[in-house]
N, C-alpha and C positions, 0 to 999 in steps of 0.2 A: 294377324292377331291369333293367339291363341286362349283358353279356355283349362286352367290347372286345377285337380282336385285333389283334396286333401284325403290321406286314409282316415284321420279321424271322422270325413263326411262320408265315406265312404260304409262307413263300420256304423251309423247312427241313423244313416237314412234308410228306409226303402225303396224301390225302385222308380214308385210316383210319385215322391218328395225327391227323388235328383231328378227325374226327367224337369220336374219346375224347377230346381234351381241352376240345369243347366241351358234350358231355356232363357233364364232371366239372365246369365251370364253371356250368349248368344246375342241374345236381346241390346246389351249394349255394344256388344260389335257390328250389329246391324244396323244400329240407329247412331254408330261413329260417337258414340259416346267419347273413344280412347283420345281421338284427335279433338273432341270440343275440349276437354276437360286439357289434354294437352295445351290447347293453345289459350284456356284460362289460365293456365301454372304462368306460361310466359306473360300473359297480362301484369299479372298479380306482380310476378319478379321485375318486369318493366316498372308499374307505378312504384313498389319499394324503391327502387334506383331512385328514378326523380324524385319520390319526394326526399329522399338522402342529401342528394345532390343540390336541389332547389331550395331547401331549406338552408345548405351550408354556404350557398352563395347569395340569400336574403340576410342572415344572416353578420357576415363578412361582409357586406354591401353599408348594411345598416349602421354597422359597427365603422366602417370608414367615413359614411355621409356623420355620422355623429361626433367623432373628431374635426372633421371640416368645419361640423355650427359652431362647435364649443370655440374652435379660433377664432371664426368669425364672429364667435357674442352671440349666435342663432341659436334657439331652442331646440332642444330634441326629442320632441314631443312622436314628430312621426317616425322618428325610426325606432323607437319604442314599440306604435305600437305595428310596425313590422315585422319587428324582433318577436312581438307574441302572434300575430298571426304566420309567422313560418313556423316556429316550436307547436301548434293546434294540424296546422298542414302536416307537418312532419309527423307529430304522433296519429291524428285520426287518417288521414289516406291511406298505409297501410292497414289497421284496423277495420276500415269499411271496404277495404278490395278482399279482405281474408273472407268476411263475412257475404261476399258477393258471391263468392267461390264455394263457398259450403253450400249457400242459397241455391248455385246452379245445380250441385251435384245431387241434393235432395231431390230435384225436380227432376233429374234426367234417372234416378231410383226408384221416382213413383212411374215413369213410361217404360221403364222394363220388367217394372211390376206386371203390367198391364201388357207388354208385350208377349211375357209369358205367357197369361193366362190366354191368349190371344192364338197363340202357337201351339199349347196344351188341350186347349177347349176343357181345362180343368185348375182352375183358382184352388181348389181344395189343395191340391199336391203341395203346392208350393206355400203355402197356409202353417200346412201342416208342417215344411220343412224348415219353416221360419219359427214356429212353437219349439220344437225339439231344439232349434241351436242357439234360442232367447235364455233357455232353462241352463244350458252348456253352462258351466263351471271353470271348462278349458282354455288357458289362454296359451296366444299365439306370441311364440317367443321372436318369431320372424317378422313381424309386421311392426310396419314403422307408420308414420305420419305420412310421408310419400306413398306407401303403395296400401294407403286404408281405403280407397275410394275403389279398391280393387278385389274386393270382398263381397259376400253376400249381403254381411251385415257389418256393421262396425265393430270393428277389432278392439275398440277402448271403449264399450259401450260402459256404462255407470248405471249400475240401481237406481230406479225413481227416473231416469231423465225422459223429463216431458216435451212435449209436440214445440215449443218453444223454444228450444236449446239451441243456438242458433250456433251454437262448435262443433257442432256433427256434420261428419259427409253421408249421415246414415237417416232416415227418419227414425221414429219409435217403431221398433217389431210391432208392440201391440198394436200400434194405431196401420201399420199395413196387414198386420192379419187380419182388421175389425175386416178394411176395404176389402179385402179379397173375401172375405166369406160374405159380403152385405152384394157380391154381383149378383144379379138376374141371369147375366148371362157370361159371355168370354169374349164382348168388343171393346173397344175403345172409350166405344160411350155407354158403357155397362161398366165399366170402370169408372169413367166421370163421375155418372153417376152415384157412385155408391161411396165416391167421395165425397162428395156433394153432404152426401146423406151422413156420415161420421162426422164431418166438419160443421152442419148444421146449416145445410146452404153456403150461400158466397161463389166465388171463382172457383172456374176447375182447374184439373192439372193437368188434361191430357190438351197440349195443342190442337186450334182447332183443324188444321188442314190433316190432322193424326187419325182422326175420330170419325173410325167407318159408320156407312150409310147405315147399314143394314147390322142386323141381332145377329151372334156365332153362339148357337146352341149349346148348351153347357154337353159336355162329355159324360157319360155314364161309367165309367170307371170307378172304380172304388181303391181305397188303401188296401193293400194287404193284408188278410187278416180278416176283412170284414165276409161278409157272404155275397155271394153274387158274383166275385173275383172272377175277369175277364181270363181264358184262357190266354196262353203263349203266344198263338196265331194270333190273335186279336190286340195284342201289345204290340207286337212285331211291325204289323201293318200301321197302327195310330203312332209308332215310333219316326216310320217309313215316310206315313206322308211328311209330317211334320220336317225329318230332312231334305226332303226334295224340296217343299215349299219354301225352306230357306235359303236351297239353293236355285232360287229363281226356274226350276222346270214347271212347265206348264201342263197341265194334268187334263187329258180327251177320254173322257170314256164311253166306250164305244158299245155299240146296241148290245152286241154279245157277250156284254160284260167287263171286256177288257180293259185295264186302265192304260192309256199309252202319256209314259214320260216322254215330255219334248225340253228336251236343253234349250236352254237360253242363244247357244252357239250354232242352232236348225235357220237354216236361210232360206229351205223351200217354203212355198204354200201350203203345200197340200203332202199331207204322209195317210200312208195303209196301214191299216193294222195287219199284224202276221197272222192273224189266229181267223179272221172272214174274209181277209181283203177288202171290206167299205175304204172308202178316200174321206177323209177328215178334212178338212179346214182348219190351218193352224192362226 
């Protein structure tokens, strides 16, 4: 899988409004979004066939049993009303598999919401980089129906559309900025919550076997621009962890300081650090 950015997001953001939204993009290739959603598309194309198909042979079915009664002098009451429940089958089954599939894709939007800010330990960034590209003017002459669910945000977004719209692979920006600015903190259930909290209670969104134990500190970073701005060094390294931790390395840090990356692919026990020599435990 990979991860495309546009120069127009390139030219509008800053550098901790892309670090969130290439988090968020990350985010669902971590959590195999490409392949759930993939193998929703084939759902969805499977039930159109049948009901296509099932309908046309209810149908033709009905239509042959109903030449048989009329010879025989029998009523044709029931294949009537077979002939209207295939035409209901036919039109509502695709309609409620379309509507399934939007349903999933929203939900797996609001876990990379949350993923980000998870991997960022900063909700602000990606806040921010969702306000700047809600206000955008700019549409995308490349984006289709097929590859909208592949976007930050929806590509045919419309004025006005509310939390209810149930044609969007996209939520409402407003309604993920309220969540991302209303966190306490950058977990999973810091996230729940704070959907929880813009929705007015009810059910959450973050699965529950998703939703860590423990509070991930919110990040003290700031946008650019603002005062206090994290030097170079200090970007560099919160850029650093955040890629190792994606790639599965394991993070020892040692009395003297050092942080020793251990690959996913280390099969000893036990590693040294270069810089003391102590023996770790992996």
């Amino acid at each position: 899988a990979s991860v495309a950015i546009t120069s127009g997001l390139l030219q509008k953001l800053n550098r901790d409004e892309l670090q969130g939204v290439i988090a968020h993009e990350i985010s669902h290739i971590k959590n195999r979004d490409v392949l759930l959603m993939t193998m929703c598309s084939i759902l969805l194309g499977t039930i159109v066939i049948l009901a296509w198909y099932g309908s046309r042979i209810m149908i033709f079915g009905s239509m042959t049993g109903s030449r048989r009664s009329s010879s025989s002098g029998g009523g044709g009451q029931a294949q009537i009303i077979i002939l209207v429940v295939s035409l209901v089958f036919m039109i509502l089954a695709p309609i409620m598999a379309q509507l399934i599939y939007f349903a999933i894709s929203r939900k797996r939007e609001y876990l990379a919401d949350a993923s980000a800010a998870l991997y960022t330990r900063y909700p602000e960034g990606l806040a921010s980089a969702l306000e700047k590209l809600g206000t955008s003017t700019g549409q995308l002459k490349s984006a289709n129906k097929a590859t909208a669910p592949m976007y930050i945000i929806n590509p045919f977004r419309k004025k006005g559309m509310k939390a209810s719209d149930l044609s969007s692979t996209h939520p409402p920006i407003s309604e993920r900025i309220r969540i991302l600015r209303a966190m306490a903190g950058a977990s999973f259930n810091d996230y729940d919550q704070a959907y929880r909290q813009v929705h007015h209670g009810g059910t959450g969104v973050i699965p529950a076997a998703s939703i860590a134990a423990g509070t991930v500190p919110l990040a003290t970073v700031k946008l650019e621009g603002e005062a206090g701005e994290p030097n170079e060094i200090q970007r560099a390294r919160e850029t650093s962890d955040v890629m190792w931790r994606l790639s599965n390395y394991n993070t020892i840090t040692c009395d003297c300081g050092a942080k020793l990356r251990v690959p996913p692919t280390f099969k000893k026990r036990q590693i040294r650090c270069p810089h003391c020599g102590r023996t770790h435990q992996v």
